[in-house]
C-alpha positions as CSV (number, residue, x, y, z in Angstrom):
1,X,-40.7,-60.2,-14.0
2,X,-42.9,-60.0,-11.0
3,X,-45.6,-63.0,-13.0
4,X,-42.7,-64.9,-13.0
5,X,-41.5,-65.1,-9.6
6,X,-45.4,-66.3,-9.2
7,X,-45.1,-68.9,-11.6
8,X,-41.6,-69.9,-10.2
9,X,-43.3,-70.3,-6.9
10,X,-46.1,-72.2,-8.1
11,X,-44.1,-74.2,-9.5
12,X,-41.7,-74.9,-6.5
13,X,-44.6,-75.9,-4.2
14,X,-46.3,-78.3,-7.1
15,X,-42.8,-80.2,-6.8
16,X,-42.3,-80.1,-3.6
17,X,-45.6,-82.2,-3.2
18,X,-43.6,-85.5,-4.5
19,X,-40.6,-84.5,-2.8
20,X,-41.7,-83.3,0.7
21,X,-45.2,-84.4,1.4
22,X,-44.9,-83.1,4.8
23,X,-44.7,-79.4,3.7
24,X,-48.2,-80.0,2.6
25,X,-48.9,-78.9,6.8
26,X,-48.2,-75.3,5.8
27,X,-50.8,-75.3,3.7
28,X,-52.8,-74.6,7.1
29,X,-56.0,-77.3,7.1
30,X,-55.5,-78.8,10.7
31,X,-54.9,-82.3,11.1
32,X,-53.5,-82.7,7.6
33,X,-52.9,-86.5,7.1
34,X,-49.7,-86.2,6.0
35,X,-48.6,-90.0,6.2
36,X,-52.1,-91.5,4.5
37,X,-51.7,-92.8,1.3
38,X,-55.1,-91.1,0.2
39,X,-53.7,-88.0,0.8
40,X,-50.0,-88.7,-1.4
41,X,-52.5,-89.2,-4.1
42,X,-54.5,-86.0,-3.7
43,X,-51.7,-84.3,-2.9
44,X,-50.1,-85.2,-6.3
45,X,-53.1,-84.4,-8.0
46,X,-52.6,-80.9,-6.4
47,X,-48.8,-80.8,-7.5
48,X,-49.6,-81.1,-11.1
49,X,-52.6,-78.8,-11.2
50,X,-49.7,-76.4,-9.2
51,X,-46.9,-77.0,-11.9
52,X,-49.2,-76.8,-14.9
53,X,-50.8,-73.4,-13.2
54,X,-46.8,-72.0,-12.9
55,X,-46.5,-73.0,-16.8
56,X,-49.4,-71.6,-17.7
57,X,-48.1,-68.1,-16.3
58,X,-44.9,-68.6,-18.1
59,X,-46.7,-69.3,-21.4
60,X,-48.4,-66.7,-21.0
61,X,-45.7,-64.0,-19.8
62,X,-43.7,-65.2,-23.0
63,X,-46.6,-65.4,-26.0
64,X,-48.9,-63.0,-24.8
65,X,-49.6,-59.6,-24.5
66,X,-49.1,-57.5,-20.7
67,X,-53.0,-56.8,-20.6
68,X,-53.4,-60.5,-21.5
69,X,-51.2,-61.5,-18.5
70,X,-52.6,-59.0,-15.8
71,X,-56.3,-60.1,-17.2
72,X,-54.5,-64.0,-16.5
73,X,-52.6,-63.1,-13.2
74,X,-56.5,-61.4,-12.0
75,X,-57.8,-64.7,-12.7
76,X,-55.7,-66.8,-11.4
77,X,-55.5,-64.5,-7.8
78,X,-59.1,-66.5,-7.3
79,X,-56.7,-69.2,-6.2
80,X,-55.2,-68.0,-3.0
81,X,-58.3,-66.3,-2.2
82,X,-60.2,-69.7,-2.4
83,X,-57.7,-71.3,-0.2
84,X,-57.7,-68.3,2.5
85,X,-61.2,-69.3,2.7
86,X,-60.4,-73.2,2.7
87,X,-58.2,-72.7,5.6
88,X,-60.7,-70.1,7.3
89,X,-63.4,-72.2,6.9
90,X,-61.5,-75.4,8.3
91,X,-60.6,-73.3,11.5
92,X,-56.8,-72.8,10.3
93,X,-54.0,-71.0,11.9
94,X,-54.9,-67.2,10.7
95,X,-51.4,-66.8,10.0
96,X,-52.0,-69.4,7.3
97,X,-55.0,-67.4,6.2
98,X,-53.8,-63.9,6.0
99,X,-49.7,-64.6,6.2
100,X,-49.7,-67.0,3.1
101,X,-52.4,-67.4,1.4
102,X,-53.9,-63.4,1.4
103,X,-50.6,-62.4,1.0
104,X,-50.2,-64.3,-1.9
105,X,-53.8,-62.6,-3.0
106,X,-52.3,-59.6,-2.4
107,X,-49.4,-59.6,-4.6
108,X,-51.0,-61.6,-7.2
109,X,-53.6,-58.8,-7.3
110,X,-51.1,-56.1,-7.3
111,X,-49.1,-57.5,-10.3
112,X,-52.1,-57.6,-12.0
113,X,-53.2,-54.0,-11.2
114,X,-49.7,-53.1,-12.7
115,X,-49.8,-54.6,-15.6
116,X,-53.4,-53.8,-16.8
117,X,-52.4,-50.4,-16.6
118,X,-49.0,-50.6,-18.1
């Protein structure tokens, strides 16, 4: 349950690149460009890798074992924590780093935890 409400999410914000570029400011890299035409194209790069990431969880959740998910959802925590350290690195709000994206970490982590013991 918990797996999916992260692949739901990713989901969600892999749309939400073609449909509200803007929102791409959250992410937490100052100056993000949202009005460059450069950008709409990496940014939709980004959205698909997002929505594909959210399937992969749901493929996954439904075909696999739960030790095959928590081993997945482990993994795939590397993603928030590489883009805490994106937005560290790039001299981001902290409530970007820690608020969002270690959060995110977090819980990803936590689920994981859970179900590699259940």
């Amino acid at each position: 349950m918990l797996a999916g409400l992260i692949g739901a999410g990713t989901i969600f914000m892999g749309a939400s690149a073609f449909w509200a570029p803007q929102a791409a400011v959250g992410f937490g890299i100052p100056d993000t460009p949202t009005e460059d035409r450069s950008f709409h194209a990496w940014l939709s790069v980004k959205g698909v890798r997002d929505i594909a990431s959210g399937l992969f969880i749901f493929i996954v959740l439904v075909g696999g074992t739960t030790h095959l998910l928590g081993w997945f959802m482990l993994a795939a925590s590397a993603i928030p924590v590489g883009d805490a350290v994106i937005v560290l690195r790039s001299n981001g709000p902290k409530a970007a780093v820690y608020g969002i994206h270690g959060a995110t970490a977090v819980v990803m982590l936590t689920i994981s935890a859970l179900l590699l013991i259940a």
